[in-house]
N, C-alpha and C positions, 0 to 999 in steps of 0.2 A: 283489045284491052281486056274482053273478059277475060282469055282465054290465060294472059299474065296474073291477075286478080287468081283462079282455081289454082294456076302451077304455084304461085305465093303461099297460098293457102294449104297446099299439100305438102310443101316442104317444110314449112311450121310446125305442121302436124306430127313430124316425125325429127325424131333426136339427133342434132346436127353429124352427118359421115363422119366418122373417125372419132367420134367421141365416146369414150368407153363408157358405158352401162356401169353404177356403183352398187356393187350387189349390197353394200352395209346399208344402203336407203332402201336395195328391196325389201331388208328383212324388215326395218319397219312398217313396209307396203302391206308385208306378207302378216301382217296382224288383223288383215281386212279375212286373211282366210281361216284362221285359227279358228273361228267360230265351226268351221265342218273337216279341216282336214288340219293331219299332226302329220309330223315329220316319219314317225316310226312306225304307227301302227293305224289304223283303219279308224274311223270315227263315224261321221254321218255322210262323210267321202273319205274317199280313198287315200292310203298315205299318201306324202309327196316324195318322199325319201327315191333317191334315183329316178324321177319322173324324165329329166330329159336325155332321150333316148330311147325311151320306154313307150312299146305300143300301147295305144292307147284299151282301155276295158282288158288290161294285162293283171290287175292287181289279184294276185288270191287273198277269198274270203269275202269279196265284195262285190255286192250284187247291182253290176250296171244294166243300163239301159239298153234296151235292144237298137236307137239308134247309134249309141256309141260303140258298140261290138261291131256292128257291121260300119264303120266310118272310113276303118282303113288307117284311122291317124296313127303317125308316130310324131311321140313331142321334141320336135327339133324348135327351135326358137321362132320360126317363121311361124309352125301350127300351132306351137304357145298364144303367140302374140294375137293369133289371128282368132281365136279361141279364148283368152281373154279381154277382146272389145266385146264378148256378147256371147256364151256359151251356148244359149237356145238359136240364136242367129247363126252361128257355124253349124251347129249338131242341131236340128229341131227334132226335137222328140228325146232329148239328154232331159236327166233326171236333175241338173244342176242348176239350182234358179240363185241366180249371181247376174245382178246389172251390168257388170263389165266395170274395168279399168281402164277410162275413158281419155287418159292422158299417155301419149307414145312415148314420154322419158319414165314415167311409171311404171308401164309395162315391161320394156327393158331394162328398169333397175331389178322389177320383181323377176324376170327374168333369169338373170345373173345370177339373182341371189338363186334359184330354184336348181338353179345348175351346180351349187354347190351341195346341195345336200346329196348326200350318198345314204 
């Protein structure tokens, strides 16, 4: 019984298969971020403009963390998503102090939406 109760509880957790991500809800997601990072140019974080895809501590002009240069990441949706539940939780020692985006349809709307910016 438990072991039905955890698999319930994981599948909840995450945005039903096949159901597309609505980037127009990330962008209002993406208002949680404006406070440190702009689309086009450098702020108190890095732009976002073409992040996924993008190694991660890739941005010129911006001075990250030494655990984020040696992390290795590239932002594909999986290191996004997994990166934003808890940015000091994936990277400890990342200069980025953000609680996390603690809802999985949230994250992959903010997602979507991040993948459009160029």
């Amino acid at each position: 019984m438990r072991k039905w109760v955890l698999a319930i509880a994981m599948i909840a957790a995450v945005p039903a298969a096949g159901m597309a991500a609505d980037a127009d809800a990330g962008k209002t997601i993406f208002n949680k971020c404006k406070a440190c990072h702009q689309v086009d140019k450098n702020g108190v974080g890095p732009h976002l403009g073409g992040v996924v895809g993008r190694k991660a501590a890739s941005v010129d002009g911006y001075s990250y963390s030494e655990a984020l240069k040696k992390s290795g990441i590239t932002w594909d949706d999986a290191a996004l998503d997994k990166w934003l539940q808890g940015p000091s939780k994936d990277v400890p020692g990342t200069k980025m102090i953000f609680a996390g985006v603690k809802d999985a349809t949230d994250r992959a709307n903010l997602i979507a939406y991040l993948g459009t910016l160029k």
